[in-house]
N, C-alpha and C positions, 0 to 999 in steps of 0.2 A: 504494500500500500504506500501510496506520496504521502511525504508529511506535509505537501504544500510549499513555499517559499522557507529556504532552508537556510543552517548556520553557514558561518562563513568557511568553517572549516570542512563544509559537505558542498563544495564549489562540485567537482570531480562526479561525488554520487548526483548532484542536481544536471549535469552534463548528459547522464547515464539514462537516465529516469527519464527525459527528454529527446534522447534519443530514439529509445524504448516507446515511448509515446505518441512518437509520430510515424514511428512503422508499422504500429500499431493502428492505426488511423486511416492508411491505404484503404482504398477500396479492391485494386488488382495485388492482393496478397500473391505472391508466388513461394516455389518451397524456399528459394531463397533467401527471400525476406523472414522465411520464420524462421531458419536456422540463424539468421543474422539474429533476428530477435532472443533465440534462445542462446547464444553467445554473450551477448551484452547482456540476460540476464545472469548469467553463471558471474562476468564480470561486474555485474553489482553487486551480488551476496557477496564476494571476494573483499570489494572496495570497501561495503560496509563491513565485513568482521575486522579491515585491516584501521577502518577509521576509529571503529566505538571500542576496539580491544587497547586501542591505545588513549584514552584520552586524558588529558592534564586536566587539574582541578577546575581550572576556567573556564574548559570548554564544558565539562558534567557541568560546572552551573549555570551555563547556556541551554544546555538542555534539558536541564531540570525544570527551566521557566521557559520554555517553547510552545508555543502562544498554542497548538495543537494538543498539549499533550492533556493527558485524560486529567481531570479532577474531581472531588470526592463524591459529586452529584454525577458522572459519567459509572464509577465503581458502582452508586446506586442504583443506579439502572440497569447495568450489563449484570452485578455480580448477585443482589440482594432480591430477595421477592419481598411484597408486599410494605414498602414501605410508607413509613406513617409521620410526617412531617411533625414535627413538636416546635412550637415559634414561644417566646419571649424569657424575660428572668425576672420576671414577677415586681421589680424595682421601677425601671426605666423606659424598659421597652427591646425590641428586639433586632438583632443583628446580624444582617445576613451573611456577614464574613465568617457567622458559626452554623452548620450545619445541625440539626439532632432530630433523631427520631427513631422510632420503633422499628424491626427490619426482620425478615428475617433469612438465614444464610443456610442453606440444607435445610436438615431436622433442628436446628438451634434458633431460636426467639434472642434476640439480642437489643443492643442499645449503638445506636451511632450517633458520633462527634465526629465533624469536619473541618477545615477550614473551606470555604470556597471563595474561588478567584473572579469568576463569571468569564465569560464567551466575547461579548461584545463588549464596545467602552461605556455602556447604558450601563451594563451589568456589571462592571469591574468599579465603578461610581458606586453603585448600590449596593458592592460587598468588601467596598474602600482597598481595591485590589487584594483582598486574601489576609489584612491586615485587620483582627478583630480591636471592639473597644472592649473594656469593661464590663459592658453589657452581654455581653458575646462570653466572656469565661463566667458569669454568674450563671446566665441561659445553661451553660455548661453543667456547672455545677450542682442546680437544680434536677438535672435527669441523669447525673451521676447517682444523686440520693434516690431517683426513682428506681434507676437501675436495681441499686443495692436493695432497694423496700422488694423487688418483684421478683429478685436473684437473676438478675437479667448481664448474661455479661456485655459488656461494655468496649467497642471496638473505633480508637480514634483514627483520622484520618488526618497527618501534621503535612500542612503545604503553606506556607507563609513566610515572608521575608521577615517578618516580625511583628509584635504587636503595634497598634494604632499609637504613632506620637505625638499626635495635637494636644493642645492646652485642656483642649472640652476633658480628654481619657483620662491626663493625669490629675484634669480636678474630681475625676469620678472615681480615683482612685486607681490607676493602671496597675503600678507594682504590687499594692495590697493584694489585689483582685487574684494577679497571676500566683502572689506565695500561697496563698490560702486554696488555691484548685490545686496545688500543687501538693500541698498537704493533704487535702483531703484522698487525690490519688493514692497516696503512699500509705493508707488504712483504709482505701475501701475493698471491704468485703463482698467484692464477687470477681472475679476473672477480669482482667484487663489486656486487652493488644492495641496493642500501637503501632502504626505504620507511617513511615516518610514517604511520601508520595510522589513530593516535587521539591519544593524550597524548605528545611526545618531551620528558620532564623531565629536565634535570642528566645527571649523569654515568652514570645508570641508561638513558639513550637513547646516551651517546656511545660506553657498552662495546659495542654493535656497532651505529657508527653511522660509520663509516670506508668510503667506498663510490668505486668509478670514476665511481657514478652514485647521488646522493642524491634522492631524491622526494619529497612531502608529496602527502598525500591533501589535495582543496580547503579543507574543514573542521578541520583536524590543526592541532597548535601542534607547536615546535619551540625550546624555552627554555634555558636554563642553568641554572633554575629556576623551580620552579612560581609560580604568581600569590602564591596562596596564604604560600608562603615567603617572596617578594620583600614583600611587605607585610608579614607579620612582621619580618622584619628592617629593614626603613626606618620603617616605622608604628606597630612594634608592635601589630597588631591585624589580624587575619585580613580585616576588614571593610573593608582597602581595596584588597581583591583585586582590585576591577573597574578601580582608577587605576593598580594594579601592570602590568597587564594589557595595558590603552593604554601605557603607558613603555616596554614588553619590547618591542616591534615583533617580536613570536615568529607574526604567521600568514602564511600561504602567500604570499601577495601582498609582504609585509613582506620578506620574507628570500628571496624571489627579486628583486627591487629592491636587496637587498644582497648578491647574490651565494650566500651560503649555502647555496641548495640548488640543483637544476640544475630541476628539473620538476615540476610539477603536474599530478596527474591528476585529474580534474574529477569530481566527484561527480554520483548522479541529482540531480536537482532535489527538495527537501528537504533533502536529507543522506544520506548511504551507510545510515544505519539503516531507511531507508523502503524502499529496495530493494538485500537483498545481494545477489542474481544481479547484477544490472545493474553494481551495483560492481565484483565478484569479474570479471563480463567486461573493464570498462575496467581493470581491474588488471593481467590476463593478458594483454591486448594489450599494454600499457604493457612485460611484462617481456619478452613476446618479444621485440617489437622491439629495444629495449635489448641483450638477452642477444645476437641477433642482429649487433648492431654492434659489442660488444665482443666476439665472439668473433672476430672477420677482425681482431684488431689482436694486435702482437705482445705477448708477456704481458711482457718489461721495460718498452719502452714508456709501457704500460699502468699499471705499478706506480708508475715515474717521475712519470707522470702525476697518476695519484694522490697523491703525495708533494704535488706541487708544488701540487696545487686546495688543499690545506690550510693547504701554508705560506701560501698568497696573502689565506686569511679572514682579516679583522679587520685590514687594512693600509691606512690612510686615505690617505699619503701618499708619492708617489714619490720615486726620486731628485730628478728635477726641482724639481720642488715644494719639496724641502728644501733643494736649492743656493741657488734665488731665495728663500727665505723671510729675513728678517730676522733678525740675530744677535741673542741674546739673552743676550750679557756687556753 
């Protein structure tokens, strides 16, 4: 499948696909032109494993926000039956940069949380591009506790460059909002997965990024902050987003090597924007199975567990390690 107008780094595969497309288009097809055609496609699967097998942090973050690729209302549709929209956080009002609702996935009844980015620029206005307020992690959090009342496990969708920065969030409380979902993850009593789908920026991915089971889609970043930011702040200048980028060791590879996330689910070849069925199927395999393992464990267990994968990130050094190290009076 075309992703449509492509990165700059798929000049070669846009060449290809073009090619392919206009042979395709003949009316006096001969055997010729198909063999041509099935030639150029052998050399596209080629071009593309030799593009996406190699690619630097900058480019995954280009295609992790490619304006094609699926989001958590596309997994809704392809992966979930019957879903049941749930809107507001009972405070202020509702926000459509947070998804949630009732769904369900095989034989499992569950709970969804998403960010969404929207399609057109009407719709990326109206879900502040993927970027929640305050409103949006209460909304959250409210059917987190429903979740937990109905034993309903709870299945996030993290795609966002970060949360909302305007004046209006932080007088409505933005960091508060994010510590306290954050907390309540780390003791809710029922099953939790979490999945990076596209962008997981800052504190705008960590308000519901607390999981039994954390994921990254193969192409997804998973930052503390965007490229973008990190280079503003150390460079002053947005334009050294691609050396911020390489520093952050934020893609899937990176932070399964450091423990951070527990799995990778593998994209089609291209990236999840070239084909969403085939994505949205490895997705749904991914969460049955999962959902499947964590449901045979006992739910303290389970929470305990949870607590402890978190205390353990970011811990370079053991006891050991500290007794033998050298004093430094």
């Amino acid at each position: 499948m075309s992703a449509g107008p492509g990165l700059e780094f798929e000049n070669e595969i846009a060449q290809l696909e073009s090619k392919i497309a206009s042979l395709e288009r003949q009316t006096d097809r001969t055997d010729e032109i198909d063999k041509e055609v099935r030639d150029l496609r052998r050399q596209l699967i080629d071009t593309l494993r030799e593009v996406y097998g190699s690619l630097d942090a900058w480019q995954t973050v280009q295609v992790s926000r490619h304006k094609n690729r699926p989001y958590t209302r596309d997994y809704l549709n392809l992966a979930f039956d019957e879903f049941v929209e749930l809107y507001g956080d009972k405070h202020f009002g509702d926000d459509r940069a947070m998804l949630s609702g009732f769904a369900k996935l095989d034989r499992f009844k569950v709970m969804v949380l998403g960010h969404q980015k929207g399609r057109t620029f009407k719709e990326r206005a109206a879900c502040h591009f993927g970027c929640a307020h305050p409103e949006g992690y209460r909304k959250a959090m409210v059917k987190m506790r429903l979740a937990e009342k109905y034993h309903l496990p709870l299945i996030c969708f993290i795609d966002t460059p970060g949360a909302y920065p305007g004046i209006g969030a932080e007088e409505r409380g933005q960091a508060q909002v994010i510590a306290e979902s954050m907390f309540m993850m780390s003791r809710l009593k029922t099953p939790v997965i979490c999945v990076v789908i596209g962008e997981g920026g800052s504190g705008g991915a960590l308000g519901i990024g607390l999981g039994d089971r954390v994921a990254m889609l193969q192409h997804s970043y998973y930052s503390v902050i965007s490229p973008e930011g990190c280079a503003g702040i150390l460079w002053k200048s947005h334009e050294f987003a691609s050396k911020a980028a390489a520093a952050l060791r934020f893609t899937s590879s990176d932070l399964t090597r450091l423990g951070v996330v527990d799995d990778v689910i593998e994209e089609p070849l291209g990236g999840a924007h070239r084909d969403h069925h085939q994505m949205a199927s490895r997705l749904k395999s991914y969460l049955s199975r999962t959902l499947a393992d964590l449901e045979s464990r006992p739910i303290e267990a389970l929470v305990d567990a949870r607590y402890e994968k978190f205390r353990r990130i970011g811990v370079f050094l053991d006891e050991a390690q500290m007794v033998d190290s050298p004093s430094q009076d």
